[in-house]
PDB file as gemmi writes it, atoms N, CA and C in Angstrom:
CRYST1    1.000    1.000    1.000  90.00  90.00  90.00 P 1                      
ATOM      1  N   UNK A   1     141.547  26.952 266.985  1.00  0.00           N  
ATOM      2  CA  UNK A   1     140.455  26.496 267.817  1.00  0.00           C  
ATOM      3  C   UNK A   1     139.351  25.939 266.918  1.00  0.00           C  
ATOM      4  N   UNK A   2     139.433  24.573 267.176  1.00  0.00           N  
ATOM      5  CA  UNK A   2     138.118  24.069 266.978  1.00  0.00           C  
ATOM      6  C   UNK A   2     136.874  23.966 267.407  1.00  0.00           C  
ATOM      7  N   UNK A   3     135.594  24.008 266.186  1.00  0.00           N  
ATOM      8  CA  UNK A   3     134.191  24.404 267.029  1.00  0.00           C  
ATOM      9  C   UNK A   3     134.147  22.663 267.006  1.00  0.00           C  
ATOM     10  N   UNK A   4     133.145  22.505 268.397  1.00  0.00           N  
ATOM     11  CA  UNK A   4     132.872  20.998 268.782  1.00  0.00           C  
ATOM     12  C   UNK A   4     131.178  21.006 268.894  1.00  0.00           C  
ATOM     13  N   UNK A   5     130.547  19.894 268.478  1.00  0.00           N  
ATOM     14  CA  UNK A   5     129.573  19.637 268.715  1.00  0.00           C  
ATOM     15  C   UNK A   5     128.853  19.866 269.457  1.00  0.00           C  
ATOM     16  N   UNK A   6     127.349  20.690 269.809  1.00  0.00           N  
ATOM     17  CA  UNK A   6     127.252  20.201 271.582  1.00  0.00           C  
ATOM     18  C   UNK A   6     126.944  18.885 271.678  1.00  0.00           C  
ATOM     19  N   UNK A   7     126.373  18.653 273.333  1.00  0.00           N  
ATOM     20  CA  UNK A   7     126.140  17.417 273.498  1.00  0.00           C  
ATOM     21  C   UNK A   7     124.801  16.975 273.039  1.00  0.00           C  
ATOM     22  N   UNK A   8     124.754  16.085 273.254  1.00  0.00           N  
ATOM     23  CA  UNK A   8     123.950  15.307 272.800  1.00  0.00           C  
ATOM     24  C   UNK A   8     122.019  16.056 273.726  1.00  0.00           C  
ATOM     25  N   UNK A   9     122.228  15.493 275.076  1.00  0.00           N  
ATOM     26  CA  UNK A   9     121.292  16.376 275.772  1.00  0.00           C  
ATOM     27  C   UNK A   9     120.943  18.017 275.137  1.00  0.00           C  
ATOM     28  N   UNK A  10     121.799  18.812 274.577  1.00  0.00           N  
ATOM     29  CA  UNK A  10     121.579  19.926 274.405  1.00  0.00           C  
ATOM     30  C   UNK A  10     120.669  20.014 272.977  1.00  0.00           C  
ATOM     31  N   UNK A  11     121.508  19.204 271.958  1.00  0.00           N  
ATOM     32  CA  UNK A  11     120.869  18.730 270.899  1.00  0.00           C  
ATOM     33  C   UNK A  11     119.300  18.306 270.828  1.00  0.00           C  
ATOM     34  N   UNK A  12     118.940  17.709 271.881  1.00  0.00           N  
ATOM     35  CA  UNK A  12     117.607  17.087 272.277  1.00  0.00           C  
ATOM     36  C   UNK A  12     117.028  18.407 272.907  1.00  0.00           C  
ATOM     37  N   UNK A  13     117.111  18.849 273.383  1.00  0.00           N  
ATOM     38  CA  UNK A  13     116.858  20.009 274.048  1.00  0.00           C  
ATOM     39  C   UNK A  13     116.326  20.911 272.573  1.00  0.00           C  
ATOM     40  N   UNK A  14     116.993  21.517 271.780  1.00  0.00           N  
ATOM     41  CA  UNK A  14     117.124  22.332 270.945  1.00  0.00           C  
ATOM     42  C   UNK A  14     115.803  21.845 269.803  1.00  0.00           C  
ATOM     43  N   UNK A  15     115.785  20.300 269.750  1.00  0.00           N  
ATOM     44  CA  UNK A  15     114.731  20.011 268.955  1.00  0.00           C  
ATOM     45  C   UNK A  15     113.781  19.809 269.707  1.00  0.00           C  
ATOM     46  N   UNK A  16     113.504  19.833 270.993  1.00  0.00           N  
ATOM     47  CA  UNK A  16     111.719  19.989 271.780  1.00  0.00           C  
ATOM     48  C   UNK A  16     111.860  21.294 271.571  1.00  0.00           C  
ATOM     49  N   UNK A  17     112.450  22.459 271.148  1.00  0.00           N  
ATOM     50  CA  UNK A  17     111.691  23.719 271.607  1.00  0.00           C  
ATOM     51  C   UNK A  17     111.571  24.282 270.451  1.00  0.00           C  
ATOM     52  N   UNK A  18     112.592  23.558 268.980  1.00  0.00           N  
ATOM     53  CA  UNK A  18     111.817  23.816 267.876  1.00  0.00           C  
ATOM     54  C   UNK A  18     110.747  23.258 267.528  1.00  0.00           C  
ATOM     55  N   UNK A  19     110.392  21.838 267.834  1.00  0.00           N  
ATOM     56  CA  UNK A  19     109.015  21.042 267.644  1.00  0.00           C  
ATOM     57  C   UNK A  19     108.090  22.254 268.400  1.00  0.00           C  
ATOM     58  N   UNK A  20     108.117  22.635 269.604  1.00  0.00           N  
ATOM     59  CA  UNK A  20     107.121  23.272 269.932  1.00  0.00           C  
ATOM     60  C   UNK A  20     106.660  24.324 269.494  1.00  0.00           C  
ATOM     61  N   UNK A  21     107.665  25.123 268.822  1.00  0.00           N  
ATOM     62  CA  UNK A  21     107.595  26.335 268.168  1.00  0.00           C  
ATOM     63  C   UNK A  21     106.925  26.228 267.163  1.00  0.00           C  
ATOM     64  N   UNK A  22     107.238  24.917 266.479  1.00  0.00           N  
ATOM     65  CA  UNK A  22     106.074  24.682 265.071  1.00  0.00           C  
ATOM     66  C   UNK A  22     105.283  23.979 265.480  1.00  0.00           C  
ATOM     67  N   UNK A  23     104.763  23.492 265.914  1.00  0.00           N  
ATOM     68  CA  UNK A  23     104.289  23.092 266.437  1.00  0.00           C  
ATOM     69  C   UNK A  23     102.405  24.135 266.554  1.00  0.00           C  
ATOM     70  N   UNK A  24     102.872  25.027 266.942  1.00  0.00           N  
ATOM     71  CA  UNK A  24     101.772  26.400 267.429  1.00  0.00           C  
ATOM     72  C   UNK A  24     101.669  26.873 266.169  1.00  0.00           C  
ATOM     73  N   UNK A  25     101.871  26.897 265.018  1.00  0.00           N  
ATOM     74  CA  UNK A  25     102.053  27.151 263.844  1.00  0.00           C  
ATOM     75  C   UNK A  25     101.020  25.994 262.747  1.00  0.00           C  
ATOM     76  N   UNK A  26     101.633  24.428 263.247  1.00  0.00           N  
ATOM     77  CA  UNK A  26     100.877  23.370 263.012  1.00  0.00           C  
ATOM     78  C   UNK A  26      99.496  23.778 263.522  1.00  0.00           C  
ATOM     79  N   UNK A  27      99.550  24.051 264.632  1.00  0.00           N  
ATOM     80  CA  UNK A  27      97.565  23.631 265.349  1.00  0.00           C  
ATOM     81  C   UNK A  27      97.198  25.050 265.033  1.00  0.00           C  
ATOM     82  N   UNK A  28      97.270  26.571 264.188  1.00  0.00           N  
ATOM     83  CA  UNK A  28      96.731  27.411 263.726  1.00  0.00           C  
ATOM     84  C   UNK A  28      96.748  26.090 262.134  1.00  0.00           C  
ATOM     85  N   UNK A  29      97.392  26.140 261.369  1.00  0.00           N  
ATOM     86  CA  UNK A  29      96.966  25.193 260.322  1.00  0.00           C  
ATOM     87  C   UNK A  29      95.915  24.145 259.977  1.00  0.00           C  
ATOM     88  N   UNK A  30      95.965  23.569 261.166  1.00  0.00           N  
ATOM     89  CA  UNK A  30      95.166  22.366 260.709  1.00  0.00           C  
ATOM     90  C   UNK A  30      93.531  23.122 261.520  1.00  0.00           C  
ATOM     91  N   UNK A  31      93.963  23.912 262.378  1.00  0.00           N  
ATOM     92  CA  UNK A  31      92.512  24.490 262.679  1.00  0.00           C  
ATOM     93  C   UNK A  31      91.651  25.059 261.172  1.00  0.00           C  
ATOM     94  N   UNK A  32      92.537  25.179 260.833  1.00  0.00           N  
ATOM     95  CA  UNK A  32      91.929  26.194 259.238  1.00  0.00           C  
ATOM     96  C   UNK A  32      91.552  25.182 258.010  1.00  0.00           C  
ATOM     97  N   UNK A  33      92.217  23.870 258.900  1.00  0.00           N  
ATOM     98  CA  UNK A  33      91.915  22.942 257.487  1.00  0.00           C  
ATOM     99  C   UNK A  33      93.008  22.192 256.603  1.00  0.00           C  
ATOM    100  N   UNK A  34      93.897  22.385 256.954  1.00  0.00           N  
ATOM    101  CA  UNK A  34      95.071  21.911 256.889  1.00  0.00           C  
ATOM    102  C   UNK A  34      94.922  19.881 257.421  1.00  0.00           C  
ATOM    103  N   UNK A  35      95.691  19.046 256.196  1.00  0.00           N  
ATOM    104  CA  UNK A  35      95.770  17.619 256.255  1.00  0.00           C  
ATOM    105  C   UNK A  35      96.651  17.394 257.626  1.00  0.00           C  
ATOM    106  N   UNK A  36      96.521  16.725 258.643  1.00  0.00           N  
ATOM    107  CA  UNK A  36      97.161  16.696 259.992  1.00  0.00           C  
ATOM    108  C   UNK A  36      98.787  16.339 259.721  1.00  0.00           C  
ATOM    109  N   UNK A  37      98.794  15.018 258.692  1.00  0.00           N  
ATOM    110  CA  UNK A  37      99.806  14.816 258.414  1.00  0.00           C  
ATOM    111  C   UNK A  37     101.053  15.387 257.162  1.00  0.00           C  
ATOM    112  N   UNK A  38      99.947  16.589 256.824  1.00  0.00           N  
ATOM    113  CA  UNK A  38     101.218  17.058 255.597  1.00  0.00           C  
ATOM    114  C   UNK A  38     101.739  18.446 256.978  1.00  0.00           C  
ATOM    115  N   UNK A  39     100.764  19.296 257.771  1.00  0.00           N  
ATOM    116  CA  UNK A  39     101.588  19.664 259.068  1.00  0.00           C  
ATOM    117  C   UNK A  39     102.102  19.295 259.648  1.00  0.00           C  
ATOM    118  N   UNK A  40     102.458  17.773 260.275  1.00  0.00           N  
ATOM    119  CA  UNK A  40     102.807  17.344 261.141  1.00  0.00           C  
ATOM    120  C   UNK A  40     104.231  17.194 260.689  1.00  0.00           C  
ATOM    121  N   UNK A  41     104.103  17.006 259.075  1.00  0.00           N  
ATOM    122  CA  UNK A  41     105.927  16.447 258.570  1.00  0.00           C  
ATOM    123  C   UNK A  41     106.042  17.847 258.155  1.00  0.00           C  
ATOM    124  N   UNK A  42     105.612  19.017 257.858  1.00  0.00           N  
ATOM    125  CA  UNK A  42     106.414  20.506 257.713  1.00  0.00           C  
ATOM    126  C   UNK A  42     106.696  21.167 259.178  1.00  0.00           C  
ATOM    127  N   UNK A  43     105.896  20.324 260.445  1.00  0.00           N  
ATOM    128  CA  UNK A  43     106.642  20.810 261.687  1.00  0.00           C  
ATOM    129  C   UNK A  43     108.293  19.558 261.988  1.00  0.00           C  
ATOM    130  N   UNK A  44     107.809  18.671 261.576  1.00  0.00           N  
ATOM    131  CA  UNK A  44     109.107  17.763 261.717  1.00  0.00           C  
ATOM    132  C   UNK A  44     110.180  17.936 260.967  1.00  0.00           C  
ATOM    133  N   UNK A  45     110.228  18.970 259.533  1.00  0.00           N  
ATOM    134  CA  UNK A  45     111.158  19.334 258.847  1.00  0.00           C  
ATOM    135  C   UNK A  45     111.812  20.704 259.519  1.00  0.00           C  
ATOM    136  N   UNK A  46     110.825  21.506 259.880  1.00  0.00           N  
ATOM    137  CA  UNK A  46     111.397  22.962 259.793  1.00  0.00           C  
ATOM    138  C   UNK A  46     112.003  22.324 261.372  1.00  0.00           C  
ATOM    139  N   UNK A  47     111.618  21.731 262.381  1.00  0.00           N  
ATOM    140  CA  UNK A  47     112.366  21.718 263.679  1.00  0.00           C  
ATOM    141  C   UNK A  47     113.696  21.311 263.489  1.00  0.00           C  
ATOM    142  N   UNK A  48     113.962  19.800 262.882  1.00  0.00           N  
ATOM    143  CA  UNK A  48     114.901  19.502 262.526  1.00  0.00           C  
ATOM    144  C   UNK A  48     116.162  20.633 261.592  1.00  0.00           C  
ATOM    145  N   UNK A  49     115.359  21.300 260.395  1.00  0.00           N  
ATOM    146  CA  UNK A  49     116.333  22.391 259.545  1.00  0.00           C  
ATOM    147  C   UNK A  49     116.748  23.161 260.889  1.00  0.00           C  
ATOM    148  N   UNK A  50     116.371  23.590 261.785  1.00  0.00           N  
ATOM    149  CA  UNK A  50     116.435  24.666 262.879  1.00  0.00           C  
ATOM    150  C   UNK A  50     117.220  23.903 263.581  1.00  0.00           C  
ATOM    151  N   UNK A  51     117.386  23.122 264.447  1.00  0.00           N  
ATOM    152  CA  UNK A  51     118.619  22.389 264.736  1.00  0.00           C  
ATOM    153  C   UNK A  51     119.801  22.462 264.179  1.00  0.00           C  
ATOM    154  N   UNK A  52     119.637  21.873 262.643  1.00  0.00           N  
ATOM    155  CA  UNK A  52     120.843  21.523 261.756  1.00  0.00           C  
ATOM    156  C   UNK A  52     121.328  23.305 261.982  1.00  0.00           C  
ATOM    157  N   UNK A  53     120.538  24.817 261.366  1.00  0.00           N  
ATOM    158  CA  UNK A  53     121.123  25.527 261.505  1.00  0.00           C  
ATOM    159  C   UNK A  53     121.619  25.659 262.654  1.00  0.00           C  
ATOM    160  N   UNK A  54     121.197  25.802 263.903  1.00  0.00           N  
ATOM    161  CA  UNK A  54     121.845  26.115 265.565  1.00  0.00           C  
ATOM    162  C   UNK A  54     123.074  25.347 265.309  1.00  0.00           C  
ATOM    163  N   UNK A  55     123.300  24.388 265.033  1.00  0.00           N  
ATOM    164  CA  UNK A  55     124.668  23.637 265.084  1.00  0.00           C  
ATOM    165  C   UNK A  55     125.330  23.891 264.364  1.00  0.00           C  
ATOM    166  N   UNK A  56     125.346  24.594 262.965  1.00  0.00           N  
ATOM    167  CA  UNK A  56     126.060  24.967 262.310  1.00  0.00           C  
ATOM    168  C   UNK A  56     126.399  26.727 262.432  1.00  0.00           C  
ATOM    169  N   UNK A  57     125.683  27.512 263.137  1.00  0.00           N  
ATOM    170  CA  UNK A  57     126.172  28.933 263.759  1.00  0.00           C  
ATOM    171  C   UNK A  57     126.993  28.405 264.711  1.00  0.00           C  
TER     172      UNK A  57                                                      
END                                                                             
């Protein structure tokens, strides 16, 4: 038995609710002072790494 991809929708799915998750993480950061855009690409990395892992469990 082979593991299969999910779909595509699910995939999309999986990265709005990691964006959001860092997301809340981002806006405690930049409240404190944090550059908008060096948070904005460590929430766009860690959502994406979090995907790549979900698909690979």
């Amino acid at each position: 038995m082979t593991p299969t991809p999910n779909s595509r929708p699910e995939v999309v799915s999986q990265l709005a609710v990691a964006c959001l998750g860092a997301g809340v993480v981002t806006t405690v950061a930049v409240a404190q002072g944090q550059n908008p855009l060096t948070a904005l690409g460590i929430t766009l990395f860690s959502a994406v790494a979090a995907v790549m892992v979900g698909q690979a469990i």
